[in-house]
Backbone as a printed PyTorch tensor [residue, N CA C, xyz], in Angstrom:
tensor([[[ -6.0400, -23.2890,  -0.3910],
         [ -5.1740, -22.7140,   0.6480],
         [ -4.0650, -21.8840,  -0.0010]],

        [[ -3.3810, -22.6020,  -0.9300],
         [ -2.3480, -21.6570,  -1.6440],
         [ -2.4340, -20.6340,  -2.4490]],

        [[ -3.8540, -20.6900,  -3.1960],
         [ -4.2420, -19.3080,  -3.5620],
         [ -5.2250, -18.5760,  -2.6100]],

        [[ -5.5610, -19.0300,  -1.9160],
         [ -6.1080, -17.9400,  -0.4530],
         [ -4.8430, -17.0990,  -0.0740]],

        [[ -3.3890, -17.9650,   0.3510],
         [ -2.4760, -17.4410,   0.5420],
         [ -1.5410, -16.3690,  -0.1950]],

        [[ -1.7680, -16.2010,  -2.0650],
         [ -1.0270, -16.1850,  -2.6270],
         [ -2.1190, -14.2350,  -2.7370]],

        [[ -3.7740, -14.3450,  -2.5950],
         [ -4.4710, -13.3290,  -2.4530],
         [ -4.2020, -12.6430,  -1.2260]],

        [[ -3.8580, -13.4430,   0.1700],
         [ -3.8660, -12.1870,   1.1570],
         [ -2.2100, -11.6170,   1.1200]],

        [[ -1.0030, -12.3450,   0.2620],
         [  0.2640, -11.3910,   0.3340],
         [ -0.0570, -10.5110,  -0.8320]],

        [[ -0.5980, -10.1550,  -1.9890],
         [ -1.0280,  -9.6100,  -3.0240],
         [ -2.1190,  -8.2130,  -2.0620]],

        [[ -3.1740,  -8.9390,  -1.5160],
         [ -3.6840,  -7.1480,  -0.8050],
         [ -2.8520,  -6.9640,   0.0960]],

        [[ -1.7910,  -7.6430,   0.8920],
         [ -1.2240,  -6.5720,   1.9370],
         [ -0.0900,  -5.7290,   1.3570]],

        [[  0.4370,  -6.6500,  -0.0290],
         [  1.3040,  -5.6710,  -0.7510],
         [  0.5370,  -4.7190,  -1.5620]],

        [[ -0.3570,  -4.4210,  -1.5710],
         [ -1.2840,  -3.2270,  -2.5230],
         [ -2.0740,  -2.4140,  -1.4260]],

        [[ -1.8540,  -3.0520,   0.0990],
         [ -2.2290,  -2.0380,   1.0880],
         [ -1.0060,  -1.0370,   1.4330]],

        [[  0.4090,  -1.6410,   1.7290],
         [  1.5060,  -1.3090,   1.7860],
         [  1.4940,   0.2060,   0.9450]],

        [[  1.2700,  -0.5110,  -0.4560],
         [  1.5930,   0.0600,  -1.6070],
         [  1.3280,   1.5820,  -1.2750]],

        [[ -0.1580,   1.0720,  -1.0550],
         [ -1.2710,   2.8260,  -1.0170],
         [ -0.7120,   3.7460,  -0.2510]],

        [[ -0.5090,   2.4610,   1.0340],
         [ -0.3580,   4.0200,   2.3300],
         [  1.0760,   4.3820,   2.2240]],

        [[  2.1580,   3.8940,   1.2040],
         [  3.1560,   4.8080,   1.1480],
         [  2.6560,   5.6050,   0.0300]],

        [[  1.8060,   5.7730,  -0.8380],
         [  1.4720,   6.8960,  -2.1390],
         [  0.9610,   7.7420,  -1.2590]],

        [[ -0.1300,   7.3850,  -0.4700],
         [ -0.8580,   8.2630,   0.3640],
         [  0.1720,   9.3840,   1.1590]],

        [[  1.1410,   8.4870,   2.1690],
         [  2.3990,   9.1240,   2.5190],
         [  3.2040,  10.0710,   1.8090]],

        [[  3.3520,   9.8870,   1.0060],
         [  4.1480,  10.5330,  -0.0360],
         [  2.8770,  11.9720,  -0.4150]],

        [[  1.8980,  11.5690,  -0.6250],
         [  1.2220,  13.1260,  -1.0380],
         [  1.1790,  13.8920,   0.0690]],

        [[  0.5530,  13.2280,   1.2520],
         [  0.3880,  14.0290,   2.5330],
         [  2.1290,  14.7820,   2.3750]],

        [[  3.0950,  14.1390,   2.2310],
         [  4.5550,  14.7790,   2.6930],
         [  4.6620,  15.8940,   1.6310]],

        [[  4.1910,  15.8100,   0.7360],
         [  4.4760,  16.8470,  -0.5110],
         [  4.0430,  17.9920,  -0.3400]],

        [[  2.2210,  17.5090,   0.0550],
         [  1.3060,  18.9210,   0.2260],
         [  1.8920,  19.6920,   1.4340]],

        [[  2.5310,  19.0520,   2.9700],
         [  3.0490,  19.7850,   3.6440],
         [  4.0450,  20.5860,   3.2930]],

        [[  5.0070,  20.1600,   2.6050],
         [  6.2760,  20.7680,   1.7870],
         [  6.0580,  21.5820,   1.2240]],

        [[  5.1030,  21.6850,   0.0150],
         [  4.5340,  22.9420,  -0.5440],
         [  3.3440,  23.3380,   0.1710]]])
C-alpha cells in the first residue's frame, strides 16, 4: 500500500512536471 502510494504521488508529480514543459514550449513557440 505504501509503495503503491509512494508510485502514484511520483507519476502525478512527473505528469504535473510534463504538462508544465509542454506549457512552457507551446508559450515560447507562440511568442516567437
Amino acid at each position: 500500500m505504501e509503495k503503491k502510494l509512494i508510485f502514484s504521488q511520483a507519476d502525478m508529480f512527473y505528469t504535473v512536471a510534463g504538462a508544465s514543459v509542454l506549457t512552457s514550449i507551446l508559450y515560447f513557440i507562440t511568442v516567437l
